[in-house]
C-alpha positions as CSV (number, residue, x, y, z in Angstrom):
1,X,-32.8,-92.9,69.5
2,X,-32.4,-95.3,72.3
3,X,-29.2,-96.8,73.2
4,X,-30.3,-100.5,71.2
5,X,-31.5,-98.3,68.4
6,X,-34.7,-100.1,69.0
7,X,-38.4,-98.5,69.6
8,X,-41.5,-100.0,71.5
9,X,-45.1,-99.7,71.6
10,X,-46.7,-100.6,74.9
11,X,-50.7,-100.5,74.2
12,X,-51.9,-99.8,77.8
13,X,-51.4,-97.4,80.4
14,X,-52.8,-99.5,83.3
15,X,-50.2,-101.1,86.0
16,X,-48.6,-103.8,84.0
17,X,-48.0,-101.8,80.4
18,X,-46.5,-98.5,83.0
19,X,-44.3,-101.1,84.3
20,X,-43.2,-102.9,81.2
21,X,-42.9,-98.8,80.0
22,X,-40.4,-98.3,83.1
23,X,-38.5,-101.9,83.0
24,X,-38.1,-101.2,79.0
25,X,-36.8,-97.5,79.4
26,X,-34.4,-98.5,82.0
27,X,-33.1,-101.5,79.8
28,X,-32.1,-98.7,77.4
29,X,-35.0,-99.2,74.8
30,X,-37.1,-96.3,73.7
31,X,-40.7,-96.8,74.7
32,X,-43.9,-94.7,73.5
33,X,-47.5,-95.9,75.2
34,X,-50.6,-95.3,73.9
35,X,-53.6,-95.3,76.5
36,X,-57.3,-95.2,75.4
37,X,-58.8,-92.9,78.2
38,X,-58.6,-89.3,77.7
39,X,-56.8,-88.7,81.6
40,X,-55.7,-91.1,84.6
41,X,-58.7,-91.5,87.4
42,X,-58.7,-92.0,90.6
43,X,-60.4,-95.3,91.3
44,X,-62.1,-95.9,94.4
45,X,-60.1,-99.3,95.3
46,X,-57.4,-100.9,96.8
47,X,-54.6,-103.4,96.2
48,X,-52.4,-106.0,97.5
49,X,-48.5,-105.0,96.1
50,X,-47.2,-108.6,97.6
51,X,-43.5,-109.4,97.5
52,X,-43.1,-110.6,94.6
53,X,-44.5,-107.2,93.0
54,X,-42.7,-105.4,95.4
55,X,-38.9,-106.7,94.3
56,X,-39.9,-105.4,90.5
57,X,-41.2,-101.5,92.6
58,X,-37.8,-101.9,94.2
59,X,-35.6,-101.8,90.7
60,X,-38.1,-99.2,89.3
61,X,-36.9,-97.1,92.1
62,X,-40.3,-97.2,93.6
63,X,-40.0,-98.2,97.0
64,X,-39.4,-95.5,99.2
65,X,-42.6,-93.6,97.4
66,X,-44.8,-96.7,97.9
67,X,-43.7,-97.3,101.7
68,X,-44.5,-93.5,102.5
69,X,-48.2,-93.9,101.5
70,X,-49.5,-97.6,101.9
71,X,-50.3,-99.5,104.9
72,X,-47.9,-102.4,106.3
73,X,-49.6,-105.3,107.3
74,X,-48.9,-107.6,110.1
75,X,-51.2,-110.2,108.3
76,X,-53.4,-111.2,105.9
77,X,-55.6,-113.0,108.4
78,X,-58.4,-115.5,107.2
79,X,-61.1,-115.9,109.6
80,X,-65.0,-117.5,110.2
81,X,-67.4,-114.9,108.2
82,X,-69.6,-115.9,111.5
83,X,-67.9,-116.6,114.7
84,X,-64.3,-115.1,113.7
85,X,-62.8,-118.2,114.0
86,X,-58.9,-118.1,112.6
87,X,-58.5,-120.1,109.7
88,X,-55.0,-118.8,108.6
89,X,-52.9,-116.3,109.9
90,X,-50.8,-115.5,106.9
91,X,-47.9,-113.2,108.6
92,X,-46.4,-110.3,106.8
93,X,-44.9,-107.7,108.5
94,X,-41.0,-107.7,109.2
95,X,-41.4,-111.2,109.4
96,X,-42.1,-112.2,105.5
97,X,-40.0,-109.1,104.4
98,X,-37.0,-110.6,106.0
99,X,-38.1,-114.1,104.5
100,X,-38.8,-113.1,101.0
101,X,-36.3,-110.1,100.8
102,X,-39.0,-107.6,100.1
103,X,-42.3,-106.1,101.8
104,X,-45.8,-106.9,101.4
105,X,-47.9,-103.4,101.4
106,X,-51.8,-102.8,101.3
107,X,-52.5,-99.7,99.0
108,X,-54.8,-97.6,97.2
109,X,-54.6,-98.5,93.4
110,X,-54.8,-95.0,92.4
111,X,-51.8,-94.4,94.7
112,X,-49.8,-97.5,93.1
113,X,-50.5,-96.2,89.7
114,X,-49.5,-92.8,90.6
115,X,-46.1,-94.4,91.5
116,X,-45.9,-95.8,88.4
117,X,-46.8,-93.5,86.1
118,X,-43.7,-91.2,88.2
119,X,-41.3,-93.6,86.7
120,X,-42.5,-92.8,82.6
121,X,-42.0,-89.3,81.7
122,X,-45.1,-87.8,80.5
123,X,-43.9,-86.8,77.3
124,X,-44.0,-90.7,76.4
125,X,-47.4,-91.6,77.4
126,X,-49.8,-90.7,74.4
127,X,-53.9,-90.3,76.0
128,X,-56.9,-90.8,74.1
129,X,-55.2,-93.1,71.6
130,X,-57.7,-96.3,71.4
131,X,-55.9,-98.7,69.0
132,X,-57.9,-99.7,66.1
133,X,-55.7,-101.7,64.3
134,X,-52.2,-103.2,63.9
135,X,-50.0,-104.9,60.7
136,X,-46.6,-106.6,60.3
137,X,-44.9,-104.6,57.6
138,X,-42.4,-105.9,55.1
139,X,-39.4,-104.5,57.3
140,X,-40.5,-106.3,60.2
141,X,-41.8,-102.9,61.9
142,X,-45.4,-102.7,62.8
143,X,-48.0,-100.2,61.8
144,X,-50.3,-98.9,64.2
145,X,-53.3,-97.0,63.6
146,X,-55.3,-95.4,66.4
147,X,-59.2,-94.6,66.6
148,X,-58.6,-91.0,66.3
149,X,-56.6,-90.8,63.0
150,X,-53.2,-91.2,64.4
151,X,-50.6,-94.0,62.8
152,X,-47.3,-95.0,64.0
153,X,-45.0,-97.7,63.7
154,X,-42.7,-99.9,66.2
155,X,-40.1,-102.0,66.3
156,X,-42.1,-104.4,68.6
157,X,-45.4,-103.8,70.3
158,X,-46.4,-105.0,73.7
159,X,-50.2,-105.9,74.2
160,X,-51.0,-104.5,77.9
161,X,-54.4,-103.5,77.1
162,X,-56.8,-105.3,80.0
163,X,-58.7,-108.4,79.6
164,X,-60.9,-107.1,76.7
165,X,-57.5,-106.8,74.6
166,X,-57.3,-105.1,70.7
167,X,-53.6,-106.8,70.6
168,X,-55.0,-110.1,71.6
169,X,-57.9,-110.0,69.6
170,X,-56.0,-108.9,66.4
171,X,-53.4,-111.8,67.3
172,X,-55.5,-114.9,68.5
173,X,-59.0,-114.1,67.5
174,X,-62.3,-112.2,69.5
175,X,-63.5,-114.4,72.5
176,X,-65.3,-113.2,75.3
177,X,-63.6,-113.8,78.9
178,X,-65.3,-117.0,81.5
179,X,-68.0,-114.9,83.9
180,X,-67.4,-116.9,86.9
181,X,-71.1,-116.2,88.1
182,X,-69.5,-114.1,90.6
183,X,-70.1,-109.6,91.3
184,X,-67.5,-107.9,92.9
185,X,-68.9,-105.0,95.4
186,X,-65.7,-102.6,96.3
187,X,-65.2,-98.9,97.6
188,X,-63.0,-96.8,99.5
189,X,-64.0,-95.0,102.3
190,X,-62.5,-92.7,105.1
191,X,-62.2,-94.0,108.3
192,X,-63.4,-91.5,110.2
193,X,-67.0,-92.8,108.8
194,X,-66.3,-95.8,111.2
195,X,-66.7,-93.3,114.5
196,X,-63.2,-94.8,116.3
197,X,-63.9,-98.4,115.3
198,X,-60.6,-98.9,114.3
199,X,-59.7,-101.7,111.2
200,X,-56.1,-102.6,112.0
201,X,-55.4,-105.1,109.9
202,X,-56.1,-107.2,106.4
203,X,-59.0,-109.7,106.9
204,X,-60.5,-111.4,104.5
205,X,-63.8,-112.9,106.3
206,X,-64.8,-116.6,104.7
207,X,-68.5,-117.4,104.8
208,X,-70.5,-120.4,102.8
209,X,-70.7,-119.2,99.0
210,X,-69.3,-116.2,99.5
211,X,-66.8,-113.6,101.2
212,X,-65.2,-110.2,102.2
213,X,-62.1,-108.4,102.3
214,X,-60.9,-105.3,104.6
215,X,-57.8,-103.8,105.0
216,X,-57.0,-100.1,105.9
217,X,-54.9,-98.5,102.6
218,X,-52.5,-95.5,104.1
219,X,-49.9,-96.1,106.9
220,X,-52.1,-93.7,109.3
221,X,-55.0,-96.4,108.5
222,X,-57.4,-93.1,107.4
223,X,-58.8,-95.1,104.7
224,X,-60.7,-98.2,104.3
225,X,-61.1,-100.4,101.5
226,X,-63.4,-104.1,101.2
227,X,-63.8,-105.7,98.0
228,X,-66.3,-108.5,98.3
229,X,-67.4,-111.6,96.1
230,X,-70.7,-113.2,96.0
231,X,-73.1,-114.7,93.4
232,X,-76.0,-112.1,92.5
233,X,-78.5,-113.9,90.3
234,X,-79.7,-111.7,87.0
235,X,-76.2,-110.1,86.5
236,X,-76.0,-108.7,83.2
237,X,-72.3,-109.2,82.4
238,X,-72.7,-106.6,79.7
239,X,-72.7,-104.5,83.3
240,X,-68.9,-104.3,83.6
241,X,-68.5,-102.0,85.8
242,X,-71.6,-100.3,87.6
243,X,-73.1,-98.4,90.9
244,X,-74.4,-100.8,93.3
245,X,-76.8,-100.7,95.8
246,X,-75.6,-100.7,99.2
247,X,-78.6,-102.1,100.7
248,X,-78.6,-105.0,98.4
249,X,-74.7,-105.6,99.5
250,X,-75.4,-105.4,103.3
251,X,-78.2,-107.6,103.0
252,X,-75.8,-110.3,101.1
253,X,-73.5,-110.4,103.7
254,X,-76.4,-110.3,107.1
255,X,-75.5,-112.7,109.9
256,X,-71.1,-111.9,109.4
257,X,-69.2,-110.8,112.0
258,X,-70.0,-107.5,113.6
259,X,-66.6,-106.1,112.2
260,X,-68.0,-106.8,109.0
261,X,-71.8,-105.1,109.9
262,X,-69.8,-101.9,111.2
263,X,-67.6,-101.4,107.4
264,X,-70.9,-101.8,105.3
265,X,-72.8,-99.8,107.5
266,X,-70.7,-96.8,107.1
267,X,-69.7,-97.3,103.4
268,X,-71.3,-94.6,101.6
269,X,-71.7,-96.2,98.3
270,X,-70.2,-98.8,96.3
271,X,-69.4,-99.9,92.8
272,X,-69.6,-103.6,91.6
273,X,-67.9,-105.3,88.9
274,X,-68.3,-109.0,87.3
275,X,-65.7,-111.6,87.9
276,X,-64.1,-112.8,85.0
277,X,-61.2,-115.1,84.3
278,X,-59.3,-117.3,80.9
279,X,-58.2,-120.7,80.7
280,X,-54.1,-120.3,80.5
281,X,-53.0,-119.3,77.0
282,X,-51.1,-121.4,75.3
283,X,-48.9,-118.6,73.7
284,X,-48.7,-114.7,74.0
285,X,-46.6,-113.7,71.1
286,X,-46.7,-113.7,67.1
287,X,-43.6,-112.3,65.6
288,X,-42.8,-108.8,66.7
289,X,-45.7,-108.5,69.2
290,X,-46.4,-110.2,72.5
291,X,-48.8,-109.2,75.1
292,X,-48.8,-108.5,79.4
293,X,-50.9,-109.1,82.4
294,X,-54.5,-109.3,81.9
295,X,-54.0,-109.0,78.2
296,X,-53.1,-112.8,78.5
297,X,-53.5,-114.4,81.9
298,X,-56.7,-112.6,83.6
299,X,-57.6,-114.1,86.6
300,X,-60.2,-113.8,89.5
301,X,-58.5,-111.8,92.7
302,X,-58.7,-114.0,95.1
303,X,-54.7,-114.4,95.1
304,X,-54.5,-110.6,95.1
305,X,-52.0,-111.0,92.1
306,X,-53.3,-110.0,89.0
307,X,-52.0,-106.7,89.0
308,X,-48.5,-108.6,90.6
309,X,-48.6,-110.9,87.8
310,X,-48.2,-108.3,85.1
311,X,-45.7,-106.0,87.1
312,X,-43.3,-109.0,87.0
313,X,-43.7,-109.6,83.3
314,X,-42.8,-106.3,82.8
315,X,-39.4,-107.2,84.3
316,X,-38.8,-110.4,82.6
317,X,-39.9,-108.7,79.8
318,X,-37.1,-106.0,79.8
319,X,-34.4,-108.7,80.7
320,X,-35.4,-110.6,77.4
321,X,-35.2,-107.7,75.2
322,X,-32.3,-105.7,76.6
323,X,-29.3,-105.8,74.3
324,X,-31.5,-107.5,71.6
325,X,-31.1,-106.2,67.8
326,X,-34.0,-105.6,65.4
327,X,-33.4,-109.3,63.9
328,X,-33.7,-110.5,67.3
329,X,-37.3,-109.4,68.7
330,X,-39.6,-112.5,68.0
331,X,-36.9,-114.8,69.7
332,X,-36.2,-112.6,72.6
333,X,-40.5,-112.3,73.0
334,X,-40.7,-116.2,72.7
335,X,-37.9,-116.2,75.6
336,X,-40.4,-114.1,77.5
337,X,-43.1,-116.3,77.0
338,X,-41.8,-119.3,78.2
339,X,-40.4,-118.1,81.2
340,X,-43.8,-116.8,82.2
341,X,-46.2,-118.9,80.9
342,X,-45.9,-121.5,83.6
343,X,-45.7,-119.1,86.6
344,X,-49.0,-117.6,85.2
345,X,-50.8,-120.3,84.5
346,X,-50.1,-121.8,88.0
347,X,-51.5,-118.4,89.5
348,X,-54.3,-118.3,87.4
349,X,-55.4,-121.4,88.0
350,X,-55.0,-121.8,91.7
351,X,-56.5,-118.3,92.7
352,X,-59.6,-119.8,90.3
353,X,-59.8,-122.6,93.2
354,X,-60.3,-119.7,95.7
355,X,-59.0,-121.9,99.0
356,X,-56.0,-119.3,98.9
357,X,-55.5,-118.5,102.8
358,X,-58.7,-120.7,103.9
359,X,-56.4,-122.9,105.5
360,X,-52.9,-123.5,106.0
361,X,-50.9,-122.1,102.5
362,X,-47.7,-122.5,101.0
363,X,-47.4,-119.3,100.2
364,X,-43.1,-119.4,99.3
365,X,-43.8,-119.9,95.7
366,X,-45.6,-116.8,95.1
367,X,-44.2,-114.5,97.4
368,X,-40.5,-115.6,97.4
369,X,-40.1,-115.4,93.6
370,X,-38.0,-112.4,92.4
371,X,-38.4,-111.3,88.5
372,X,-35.1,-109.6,88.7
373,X,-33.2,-112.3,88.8
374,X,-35.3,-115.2,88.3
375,X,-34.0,-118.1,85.6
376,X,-34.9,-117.3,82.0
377,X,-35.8,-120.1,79.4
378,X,-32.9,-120.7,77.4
379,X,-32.5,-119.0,74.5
């Protein structure tokens, strides 16, 4: 029994519902998560761990693990898809760690999750569990029942289940998420493919309708990542995640800066995705259940903080429930709610704009916030 004497379902074994398993664990709650896939893979792809993010690593005890194998940026620089032209040079480094308190690391997500997952034990993650179903009962307690037989029950249950959500459908109804019209081409690559054309920074390259991002993902810069939007008419969005064709992406991004030309050239294959967002939910909680990071604010990447977005729910959401007894759940997950709906909203909806870093950004908002010790909505 946990030192509250109170037990919590986290549906989700992805970066936010690890975290919010971590935060949770080290408020002195007892935690169980429940993940749908059968093992943890390796995904060929990369990820910004901003600030922000990086304040909530810090108090998981993450920091020195994460330094040790992802890149430190001196930038995220925005420039011309054609001539190179700077647009914004939005400094990292030394610089914005000393200004925000915190660094701002380029990683490989499996490397992130990895991190992560080091801060659950093992013996509290339960694979190949896909929920089927959830229910109040009468002592306030919910029932769970899984896809392959298994039922539990929980105190509280936390929702951290992606964008295509089983808690958020069983709370708020089935809708499907806004396709933006946009595919997503991403891979990682080794370096060496690039025969000593060295990629030393984060650039995201801006063309007309459409655009590119490379940054190097280790601190020896041996691997390369680029994620890339652009619209690709006669995308099935049943697609969700697919092969692509490498000569279709290089042909989509002809005429860019040779920088550009050289890390499609050597990418040996690449994976694309559709990109999806939600209008801001109005609330994420019913009761004894509340939900996390993509489960109720998805949004398109072009802020690099989805996965950010849900690592510092997972804090605010521990701070809400530490301390909190059985009686007190649904008021201390409403607390939760309002302190982040705001904060998520504004994300969501200025990263839908996609003008982050196109020109000169106020970038203090996002970057300087800390969910450690960050106001929390009264009571």
């Amino acid at each position: 029994m946990s030192a509250s004497g109170l037990d919590i379902a986290v549906i989700g074994a992805g970066m936010g519902g690890l975290a919010a398993a971590a935060a949770l664990r080290q408020a002195g709650l007892e935690v169980t998560v429940y993940e749908q896939a059968r093992r943890f893979t390796r995904l060929g792809a990369g990820i910004q761990i901003g600030c922000n993010a990086m304040h909530v690593l810090r108090g998981l005890g993450l920091e020195a693990a994460l330094r040790a194998e992802t890149f430190y940026p001196r930038s995220w620089n925005n420039r011309e898809a054609r001539t190179g032209a700077v647009l914004f040079d939005m400094l990292f480094g030394a610089e914005a760690e000393a200004k925000h308190g915190a660094p701002y690391l380029l990683a490989h997500r499996g490397d992130l999750h990895a991190a992560l997952a080091s801060a659950v034990p093992p013996e509290v993650v339960r694979l190949d569990h896909r929920l089927a179903g959830l229910e109040p009962m009468a002592d306030g307690r919910i029932r769970l029942v899984f896809a392959n037989g298994v039922v539990a029950t929980a105190d509280a249950v936390i929702g951290a289940d992606g964008v295509h959500s089983v808690v958020r459908t069983a709370l708020f109804g089935d809708d499907e998420p806004r396709f933006t019209g946009r595919i997503a081409y991403r891979t990682v690559y080794p370096a060496a493919r690039l025969d000593g054309y060295e990629i030393a920074n984060c650039t995201k390259w801006w063309g007309e309708d459409r655009h590119i991002v490379i940054y190097p993902v280790k601190p020896d810069r041996s691997e390369i990542y680029f994620v890339t939007s652009q619209p690709e008419p006669g995308f099935e969005i049943e697609s969700w995640s697919a092969t692509g064709d490498v000569k279709v992406l290089r042909a989509a991004f002809e005429g860019f800066h040779s920088e550009v030309q050289r890390v499609l050239a050597a990418a040996p294959e690449v994976h694309k995705r559709p990109l999806v967002d939600r209008d801001p939910l109005d609330r994420w909680t019913e009761g004894n259940i509340a939900l996390l990071g993509d489960a109720c604010h998805p949004m398109t990447p072009y802020m690099a903080q989805g996965a950010a977005m849900a690592i510092e729910d997972a804090a605010i959401l521990s701070r809400c429930l530490a301390g909190a007894a059985r009686e007190e759940i649904a008021a201390a997950l409403r607390r939760y709610e309002r302190t982040r709906l705001d904060r998520t909203a504004r994300v969501q909806l200025t990263s839908r704009q996609n003008r982050w870093g196109r020109g000169v950004t106020d970038v203090d908002w996002v970057y300087g916030y800390n969910a450690w010790t960050a106001p929390l909505a009264a009571a």
